[in-house]
N, C-alpha and C positions, 0 to 999 in steps of 0.2 A: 812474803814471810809466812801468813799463814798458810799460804797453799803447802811450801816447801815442809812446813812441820805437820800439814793434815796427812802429805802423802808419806813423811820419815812412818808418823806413828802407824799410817796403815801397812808398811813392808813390816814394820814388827810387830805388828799385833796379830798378824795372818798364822804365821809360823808357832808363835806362843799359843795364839789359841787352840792349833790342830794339837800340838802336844797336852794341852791341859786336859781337852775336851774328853777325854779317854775315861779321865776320875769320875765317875759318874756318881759316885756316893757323895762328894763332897761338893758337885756341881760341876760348871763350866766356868773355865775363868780366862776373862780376858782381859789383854793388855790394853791401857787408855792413856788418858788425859784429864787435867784439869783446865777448862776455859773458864775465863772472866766476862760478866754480859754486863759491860759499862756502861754508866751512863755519863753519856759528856754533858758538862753545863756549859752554855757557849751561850755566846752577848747577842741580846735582842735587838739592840741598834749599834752603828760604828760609836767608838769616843777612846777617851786617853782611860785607863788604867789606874784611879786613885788609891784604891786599896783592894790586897789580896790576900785576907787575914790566914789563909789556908795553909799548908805543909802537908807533905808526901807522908801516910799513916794518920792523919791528923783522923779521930771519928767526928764525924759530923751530923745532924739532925733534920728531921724535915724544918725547914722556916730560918735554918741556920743564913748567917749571909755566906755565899764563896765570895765574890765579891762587887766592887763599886763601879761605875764610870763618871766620868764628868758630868755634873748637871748646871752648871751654868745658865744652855742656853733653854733648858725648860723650867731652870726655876722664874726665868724672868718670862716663861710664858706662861705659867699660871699665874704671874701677878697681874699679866694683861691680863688674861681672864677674870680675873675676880674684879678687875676695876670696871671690865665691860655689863660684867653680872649686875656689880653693884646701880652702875650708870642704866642699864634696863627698868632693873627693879624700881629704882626713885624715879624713872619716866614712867610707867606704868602706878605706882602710887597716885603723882600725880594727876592724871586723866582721870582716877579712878575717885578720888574726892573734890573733880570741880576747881575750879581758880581759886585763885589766891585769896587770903584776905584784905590785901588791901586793894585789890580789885574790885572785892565786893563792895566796899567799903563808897566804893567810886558810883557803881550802879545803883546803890540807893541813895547818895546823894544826889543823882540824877532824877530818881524817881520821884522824889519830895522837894527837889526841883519844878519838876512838872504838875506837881498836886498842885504849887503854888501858883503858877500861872495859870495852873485852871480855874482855881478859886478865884482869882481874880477876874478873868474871863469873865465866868458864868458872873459875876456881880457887875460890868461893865456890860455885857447882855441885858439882865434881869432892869439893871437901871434907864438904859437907851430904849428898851422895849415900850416901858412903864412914860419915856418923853413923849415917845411915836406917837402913843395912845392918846396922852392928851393933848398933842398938836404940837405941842413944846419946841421938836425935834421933829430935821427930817425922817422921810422912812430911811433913807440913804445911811441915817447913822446909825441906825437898827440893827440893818441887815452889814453893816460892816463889823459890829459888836458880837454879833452872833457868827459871824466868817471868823474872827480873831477866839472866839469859847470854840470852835473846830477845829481848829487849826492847837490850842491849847489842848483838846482833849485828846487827838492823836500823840502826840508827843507825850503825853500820860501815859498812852498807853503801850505806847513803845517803849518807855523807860521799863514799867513793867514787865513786859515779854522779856526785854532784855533782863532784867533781874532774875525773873525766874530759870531762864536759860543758863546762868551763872549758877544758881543754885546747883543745878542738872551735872551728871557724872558727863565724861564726854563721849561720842557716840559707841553705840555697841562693837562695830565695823573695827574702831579706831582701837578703843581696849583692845579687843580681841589678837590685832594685828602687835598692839604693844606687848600683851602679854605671851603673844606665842617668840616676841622676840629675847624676853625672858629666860623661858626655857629653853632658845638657843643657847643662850648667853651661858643659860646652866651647864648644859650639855656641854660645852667647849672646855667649861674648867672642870667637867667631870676626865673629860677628856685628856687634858693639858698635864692632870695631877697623877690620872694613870703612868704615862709619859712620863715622869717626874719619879714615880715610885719604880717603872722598870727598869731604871739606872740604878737600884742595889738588887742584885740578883740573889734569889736566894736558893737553899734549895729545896727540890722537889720529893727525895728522898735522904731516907736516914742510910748511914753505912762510913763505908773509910777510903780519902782518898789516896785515890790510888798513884795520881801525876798532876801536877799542875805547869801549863802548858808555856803560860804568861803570869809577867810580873808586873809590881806597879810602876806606871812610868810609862809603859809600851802602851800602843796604838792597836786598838783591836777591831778588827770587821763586822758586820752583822753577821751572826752565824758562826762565829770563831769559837770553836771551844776554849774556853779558859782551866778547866778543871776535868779531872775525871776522875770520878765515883762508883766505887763498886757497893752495889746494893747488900742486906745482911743475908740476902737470898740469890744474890747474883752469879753462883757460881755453877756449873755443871761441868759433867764428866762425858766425855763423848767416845768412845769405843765400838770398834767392828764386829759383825758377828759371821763368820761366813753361811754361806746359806741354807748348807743343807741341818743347820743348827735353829733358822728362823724361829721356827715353831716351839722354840722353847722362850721365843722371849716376846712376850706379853705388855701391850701399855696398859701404863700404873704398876706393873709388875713390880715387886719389891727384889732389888737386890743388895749387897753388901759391896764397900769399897775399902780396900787396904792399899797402903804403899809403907814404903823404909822407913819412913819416919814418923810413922801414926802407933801409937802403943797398942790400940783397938780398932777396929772395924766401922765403918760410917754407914750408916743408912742409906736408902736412894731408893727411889722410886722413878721407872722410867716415862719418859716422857714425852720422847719422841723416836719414831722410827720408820728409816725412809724409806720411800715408794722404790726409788731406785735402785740399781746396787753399780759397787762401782768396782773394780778388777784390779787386780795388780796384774803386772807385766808379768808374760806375754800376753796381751788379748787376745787370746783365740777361743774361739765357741767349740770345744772339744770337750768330751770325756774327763779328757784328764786336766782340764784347767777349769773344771768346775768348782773345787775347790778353792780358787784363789777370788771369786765371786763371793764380795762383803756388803754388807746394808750396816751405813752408819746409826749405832743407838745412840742415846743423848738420854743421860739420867740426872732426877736434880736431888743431893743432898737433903736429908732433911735437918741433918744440922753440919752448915760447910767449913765452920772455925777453925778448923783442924787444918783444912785446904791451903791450897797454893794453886794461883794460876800457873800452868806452863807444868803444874807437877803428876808425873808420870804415874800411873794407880794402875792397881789391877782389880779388874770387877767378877764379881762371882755372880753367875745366874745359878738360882736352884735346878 
């Protein structure tokens, strides 16, 4: 479709332009076009179509929503997320302040546990020693008094270790391993909730739509345009210049554009102008078909309100 109207307007622009081009006080003017440079908003992942608050003319904003998809299955993945978040973070606290308290609670009753059987010990020693001495008592019950305060004082001291190991966060290795599981745990519901927010699409720019493709209810693919948006600057004028006119037409060059139904003349500034050239029929490399050799220009409005895509202008080069 586009080709068929690039090549309509260039058999009538050829013809219109040789005739104009004569007026040389008032310029060069040639016959064109108005294109539309749309932007399609189209779905970032497949899903059902819940809302599409949008219409054809509708103006629209950056941040505005075009529209919804289902998020069902990623709202219920960010609630896993945050309950795996949360479930990190409280294993990590943990480790990070040592056992519990009535664990501790347990180790020091061990410990004063063991103070007591020491104390006893060492006075079942102190006593049996003081027999030995004065005959009283074999040595045999001595040295069994003093095996039973050894055996009491290890177990002392292990209560202890073990207490203070209780007090202790747990190992560095071990944090370290809890907490980087954390910041997985983080990352996934940062994740999950992006996921979650690109099921309302919004848009990217301000302007007016131009079509909307799909409705709610319909099933859309990843990549489906759903909408399309002509930007407040999205339009240009595209016209031929034949060649041996080139040299009058300058990029940035300022020219003017009119058609039938503009009461005044629009601005434009060119913007593009191509390497190539391309021919009307007949292609032949002669003399006399040098003429029908045109280089598309492309100028952009500097205010295009007035415009219509598809609508037919005539441009004036100084």
């Amino acid at each position: 479709m586009t080709t068929l109207f690039h090549r309509m307007a260039l058999v009538l622009c050829v013809p219109l332009a040789l005739v104009a081009c004569g007026q040389e006080s008032d310029g060069r003017i040639y016959t064109g076009y108005v294109e539309a440079q749309l932007v399609y908003v189209a779905a970032p992942a497949s899903g059902w179509l819940t809302d599409v608050p949008l219409s054809e003319g509708q103006t629209v904003s950056t941040g505005d929503l075009v529209f919804e998809l289902d998020n069902g299955l990623q709202t219920a993945a960010v609630a896993e997320a945050k309950a795996r978040l949360e479930q990190a973070t409280a294993q990590l606290a943990d480790l990070e302040k040592g056992v519990r308290s009535q664990e501790m609670r347990a180790f020091e009753a061990q410990l004063a546990e063991a103070n007591a059987d020491l104390r006893l010990a060492r006075s079942e020693r102190d006593r049996s020693l003081a027999l030995v001495q004065r005959g009283v008592a074999a040595a045999a019950r001595g040295d069994e008094a003093t095996a039973r305060y050894g055996v009491a004082l290890a177990r002392m001291n292990t209560a202890t270790a073990n207490l203070e190991t209780a007090k202790l966060a747990a190992r560095d290795d071990t944090v370290d391993a809890a907490a980087a599981a954390r910041d997985a745990a983080s990352d996934a519901l940062t994740q999950a909730q992006w996921h979650l927010t690109e099921r309302n699409v919004l848009s990217k720019t301000s302007g007016t739509v131009e079509e909307v493709f799909n409705r709610t209810g319909e099933f859309v693919s990843a990549g489906t345009p759903v909408a399309a948006v002509l930007p407040a600057d999205g339009l240009k004028v595209r016209f031929f210049v034949p060649q041996r006119h080139l040299a009058h037409v300058q990029h940035d060059g300022a020219v003017s554009i009119s058609a039938d139904a503009l009461d005044q003349t629009v601005a434009a500034r060119i913007t593009h102008i191509a390497r190539e050239a391309e021919f009307t029929p007949p292609v032949i490399y002669s003399e006399e078909s040098r003429d029908t050799l045109v280089f598309l220009v492309e100028a952009k409005p500097l205010d295009g309100s007035a415009l219509r895509p598809g609508q037919p202008v005539d441009v004036r080069v100084p």
